[in-house]
N, C-alpha and C positions, 0 to 999 in steps of 0.2 A: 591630639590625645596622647601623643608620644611623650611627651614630658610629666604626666603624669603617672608614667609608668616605670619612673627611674628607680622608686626605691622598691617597688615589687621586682624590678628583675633586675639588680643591687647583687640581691640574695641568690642570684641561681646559680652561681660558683660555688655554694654552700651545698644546692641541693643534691649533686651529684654523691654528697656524702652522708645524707640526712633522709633517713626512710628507705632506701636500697638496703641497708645491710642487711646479711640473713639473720636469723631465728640465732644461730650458733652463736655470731656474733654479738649480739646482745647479749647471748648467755653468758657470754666472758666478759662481760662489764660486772657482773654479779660477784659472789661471792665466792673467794678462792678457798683453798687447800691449806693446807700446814704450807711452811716455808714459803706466803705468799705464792705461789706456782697454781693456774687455776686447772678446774679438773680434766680427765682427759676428754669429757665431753665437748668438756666449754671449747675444745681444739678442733673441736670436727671441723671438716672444709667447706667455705660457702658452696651456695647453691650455685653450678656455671653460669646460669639464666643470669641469676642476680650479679654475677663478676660480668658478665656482657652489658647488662643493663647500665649498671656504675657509670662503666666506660665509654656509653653513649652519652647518659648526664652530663656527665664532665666534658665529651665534646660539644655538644649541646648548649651550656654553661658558655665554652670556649668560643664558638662561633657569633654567639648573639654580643660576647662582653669584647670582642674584637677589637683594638683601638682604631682602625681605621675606620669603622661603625658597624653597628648591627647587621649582621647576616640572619636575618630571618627564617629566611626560604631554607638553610643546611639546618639551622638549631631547632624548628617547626620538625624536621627529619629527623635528626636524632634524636628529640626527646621523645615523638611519636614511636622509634623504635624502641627505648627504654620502656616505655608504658604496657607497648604490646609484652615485651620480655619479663616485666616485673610486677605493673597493672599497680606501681607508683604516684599516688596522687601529687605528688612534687612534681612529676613528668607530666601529668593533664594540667598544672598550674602554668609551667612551662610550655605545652603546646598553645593553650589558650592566649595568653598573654603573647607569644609570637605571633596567632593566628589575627588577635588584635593589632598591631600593628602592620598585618600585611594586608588587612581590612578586609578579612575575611569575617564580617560582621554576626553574619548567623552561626558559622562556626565558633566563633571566639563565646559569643553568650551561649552556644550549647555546650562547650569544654567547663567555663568557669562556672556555669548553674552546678555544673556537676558537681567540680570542684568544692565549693562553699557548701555545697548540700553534705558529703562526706566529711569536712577539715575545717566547716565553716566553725566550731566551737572553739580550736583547737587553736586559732589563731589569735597572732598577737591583733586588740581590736583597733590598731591604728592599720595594720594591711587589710584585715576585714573590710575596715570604713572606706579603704583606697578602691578596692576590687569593687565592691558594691558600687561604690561611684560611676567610676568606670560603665560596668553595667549598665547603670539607671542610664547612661548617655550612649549606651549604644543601643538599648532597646528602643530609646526616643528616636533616635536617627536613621536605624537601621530599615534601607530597601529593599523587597523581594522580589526577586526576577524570576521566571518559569523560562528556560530556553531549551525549543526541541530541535530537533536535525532530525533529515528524512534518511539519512546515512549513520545510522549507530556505531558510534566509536570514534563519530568524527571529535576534530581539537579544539574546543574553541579557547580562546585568547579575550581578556577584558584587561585593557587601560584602561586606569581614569589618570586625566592629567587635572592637579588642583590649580590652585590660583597661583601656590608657591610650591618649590622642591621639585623632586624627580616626579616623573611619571611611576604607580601605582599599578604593576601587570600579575596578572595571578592566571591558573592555566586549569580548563575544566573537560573533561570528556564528556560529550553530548551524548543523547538519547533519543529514541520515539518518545516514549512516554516522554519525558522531559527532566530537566534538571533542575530543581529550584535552587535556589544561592540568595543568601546574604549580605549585601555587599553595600558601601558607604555611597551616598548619594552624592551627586554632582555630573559632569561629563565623562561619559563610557563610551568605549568604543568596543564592539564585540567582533572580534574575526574569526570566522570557523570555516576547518580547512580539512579538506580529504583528499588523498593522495589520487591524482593525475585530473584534480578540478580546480577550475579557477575558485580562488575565496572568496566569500561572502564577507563582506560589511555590515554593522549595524552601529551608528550611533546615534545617543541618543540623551538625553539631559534627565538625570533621575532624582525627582525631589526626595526630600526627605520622607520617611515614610510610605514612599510607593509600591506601588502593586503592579510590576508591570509582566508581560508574557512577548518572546516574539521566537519564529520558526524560520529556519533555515533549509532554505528546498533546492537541494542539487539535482533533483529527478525531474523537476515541474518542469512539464513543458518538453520533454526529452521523448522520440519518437519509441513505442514498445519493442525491448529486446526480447532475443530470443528466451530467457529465463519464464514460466510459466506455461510455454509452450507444450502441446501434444509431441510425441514423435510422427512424424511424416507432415508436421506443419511448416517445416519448411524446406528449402533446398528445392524449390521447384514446384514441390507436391500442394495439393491444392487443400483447402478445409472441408470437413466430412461435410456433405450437403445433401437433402433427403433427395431418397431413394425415386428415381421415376416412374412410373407405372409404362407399362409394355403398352405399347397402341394398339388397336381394333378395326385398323383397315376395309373397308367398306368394298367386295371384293367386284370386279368387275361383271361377272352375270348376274349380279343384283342390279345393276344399271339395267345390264341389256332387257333379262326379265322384266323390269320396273317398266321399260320403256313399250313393249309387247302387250304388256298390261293394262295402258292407259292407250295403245291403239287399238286393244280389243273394247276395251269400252267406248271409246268412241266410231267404231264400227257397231256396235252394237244401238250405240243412240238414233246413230244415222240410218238404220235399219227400222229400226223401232219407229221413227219417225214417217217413212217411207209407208211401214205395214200400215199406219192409225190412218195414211192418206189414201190409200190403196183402199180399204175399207168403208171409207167415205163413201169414194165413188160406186163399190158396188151397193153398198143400201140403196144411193142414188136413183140406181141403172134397172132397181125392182120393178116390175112390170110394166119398163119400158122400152127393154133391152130380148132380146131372143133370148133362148136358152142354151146355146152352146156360147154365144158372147158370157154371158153372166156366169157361166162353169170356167169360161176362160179366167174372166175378171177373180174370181174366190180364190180358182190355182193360186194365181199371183201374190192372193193377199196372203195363203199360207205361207206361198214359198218366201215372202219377205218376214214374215212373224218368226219362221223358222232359222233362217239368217240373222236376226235378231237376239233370237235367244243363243244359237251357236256361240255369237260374239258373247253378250253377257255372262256366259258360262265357260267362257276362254277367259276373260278376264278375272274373273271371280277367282277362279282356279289359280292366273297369275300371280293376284293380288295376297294369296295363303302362302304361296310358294317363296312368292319376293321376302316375307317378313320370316319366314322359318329362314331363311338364308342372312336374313339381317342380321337375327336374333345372334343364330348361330354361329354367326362368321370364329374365326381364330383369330389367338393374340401374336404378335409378334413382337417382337423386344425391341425398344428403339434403338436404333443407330448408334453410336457412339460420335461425340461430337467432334469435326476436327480442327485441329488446331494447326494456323498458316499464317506466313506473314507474305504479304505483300508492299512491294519495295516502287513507287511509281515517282518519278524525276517530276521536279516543279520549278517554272519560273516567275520571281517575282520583278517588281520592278527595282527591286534593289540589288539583283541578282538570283541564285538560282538557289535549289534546295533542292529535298528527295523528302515524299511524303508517304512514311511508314505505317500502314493500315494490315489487324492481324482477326484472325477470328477465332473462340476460346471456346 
C-alpha cells in the first residue's frame, strides 16, 4: 500500500505552508494602501500557536520525505503536535497517511474519514480518488484486536513480520478494560511487559478481517498479597473468628447429690418391697397365729412402710435439689487456647530428622 501513497504525501513539504497561516496573514494577501504598503492591520503578528504549529509541519514534512526513507513514527509526532496546536486538517491528512503506513489500520481510516468529511470538496479529485482508495482497502482488510492486561499501564509491543521488508513494530499501553486496535492482518507477535515481571508472549496469525480478543495475566495464579488486607491480619495475628460462648460446667455436688438421689430411691424400692412381703405374711398368720406374735408381725410391716417412704422422700427431695443446681449452675469463660511447639528427634531409614508438632 506504500506506493500508492507517493503522490498524497509528494505534497506534505507544501503542507507545512498551506492552511497554518493566521487570520493576519491572509489579510495581507488582500488589499493594500496607497503606495502599495498594506494596512497596519494586515501587519499584526501571527498567532504563536500557529508559528509553533508551522514549525512542527515543516518538521513533520522533513522527517517522512527523508532521503534515507520515511520516518514515520517522528513525522506521525509532529504533525500530531501541529494539529493539537492549530486543529489543521493538512496535519490530520498528514497524521492519517503516516498512521497508514505504520499500519496502524483503524487509526489511519478514523484520521482520513475525518479528514475527507471536513476537505473532502476541496480537494483536487484525483487526491480525493487516491485517499478514497486507499480507504476502501483498508476497510476490506483491516483486523480488530481487543487486548487486556490484568496490570494497567503495562507496554505492549506488536510485530508483524510480512513476507517481504522489515518487520512492522508499533507500541500500545494496556488496560483492564481493554484496548481495541486496528491493525493489518497477517503474523503478529504481541509482547506485554511490566516492570520486575517476566513478559508475556502472544502470537498469532490474524486474517483479514478478524475479530480477535486476548488477555495478559501477571497476577494469575500468584499466591494473595498483603494489599486488601484488614490491619492485624497479619504479622502473626490471626483472622477475627466468632466469638465462643463461656462453658457451663456441671458442678461437682450435682454429682454427689445426683448420686444420693438415686440410692435413696433405690433404698426406698428395696424397702417398699420388703413392707408388700411383710404384709403378705401377716394377712397369712390371721387367726392362726397368737396375738402378740401377729402385733409383732404388723410392727414390722409398719416399720418397713415407714422406711420406705423415708427413702422415697429423700430421694424425691434430691431429685428437686439435683436439677435447681443443674439449672442454676454458673458460666465460666473458657480457657484461652495455647499455643506450643513441640520439637521430638526421628529416625529414618535414610537417616535421621526432627518431627515438629505445635498446638494453636
Amino acid at each position: 500500500m506504500r506506493s500508492s501513497l507517493t503522490r498524497s504525501i509528494s505534497a506534505l513539504t507544501l503542507l507545512a505552508f498551506v492552511g497554518s497561516a493566521s487570520p493576519a496573514l491572509a489579510q495581507s494577501k488582500g488589499g493594500k494602501g496607497k503606495g502599495g504598503k498594506a494596512p497596519e492591520a494586515a501587519q499584526a503578528p501571527q498567532d504563536p500557536k500557529l508559528i509553533e504549529a508551522k514549525k512542527h509541519m515543516e518538521a513533520g514534512a522533513a522527517f517522512y520525505n527523508d532521503p534515507s526513507g520515511h520516518k514515520c513514527e517522528e513525522a506521525y509526532r509532529e504533525f500530531k503536535t501541529a494539529y493539537d496546536l492549530s486543529g489543521s486538517m493538512n496535519a490530520l491528512k498528514g497524521m492519517g497517511l503516516c498512521a497508514m503506513e505504520l499500519e496502524r489500520d483503524g487509526e489511519a481510516i478514523n484520521l482520513l474519514d475525518k479528514f475527507l468529511e471536513a476537505r473532502g470538496d476541496q480537494l483536487d479529485p484525483a487526491d480525493k480518488q487516491q485517499i478514497e482508495t486507499d480507504l476502501k482497502a483498508l476497510k476490506a482488510a483491516v483486523a480488530w484486536v481487543t487486548l487486556r492486561v490484568d496490570r494497567p499501564g503495562a507496554t505492549i509491543i506488536d510485530t508483524r513480520t510480512p513476507a517481504r521488508g522489515y518487520p512492522i513494530t508499533n507500541r500500545y499501553i494496556g488496560s483492564a478494560t481493554g484496548t481495541k486496535i486496528g491493525i493489518h492482518p497477517g503474523q503478529h507477535e504481541f509482547r506485554a511487559m511490566v516492570e520486575g515481571e517476566p513478559e508475556q508472549v502472544w502470537r498469532v496469525e490474524i486474517p483479514n478481517g478478524g475479530k480477535l480478543s486476548h488477555e495478559f495475566e501477571f497476577d494469575k495464579g500468584k499466591p494473595v498479597t498483603a494489599e486488601g488486607f484488614k490491619e492485624g491480619d497479619l504479622m502473626g495475628d490471626k483472622p477475627d473468628q466468632p466469638e465462643e460462648k463461656p462453658s457451663r460446667p456441671v458442678p461437682v455436688s450435682v454429682y454427689v447429690l445426683g448420686g444420693l438421689t438415686a440410692a435413696a430411691a433405690i433404698g426406698g424400692g428395696i424397702a417398699g418391697g420388703l413392707a408388700l412381703g411383710k404384709k403378705a405374711d401377716y394377712d397369712a398368720a390371721q387367726g392362726t397365729r397368737p396375738r402378740a406374735e401377729l402385733e409383732e408381725m404388723k410392727s414390722g410391716v409398719e416399720t418397713t412402710n415407714l422406711a420406705a417412704d423415708i427413702c422415697f422422700g429423700a430421694a424425691a427431695v434430691g431429685a428437686v435439689v439435683t436439677v435447681v443446681l443443674l439449672v442454676t449452675r454458673p458460666s465460666k469463660p473458657s480457657p484461652p487456647k495455647q499455643e506450643a511447639f513441640q520439637i521430638a528427634p526421628m529416625v529414618l531409614g535414610e537417616g535421621g530428622g526432627a518431627l515438629v508438632t505445635g498446638t494453636f
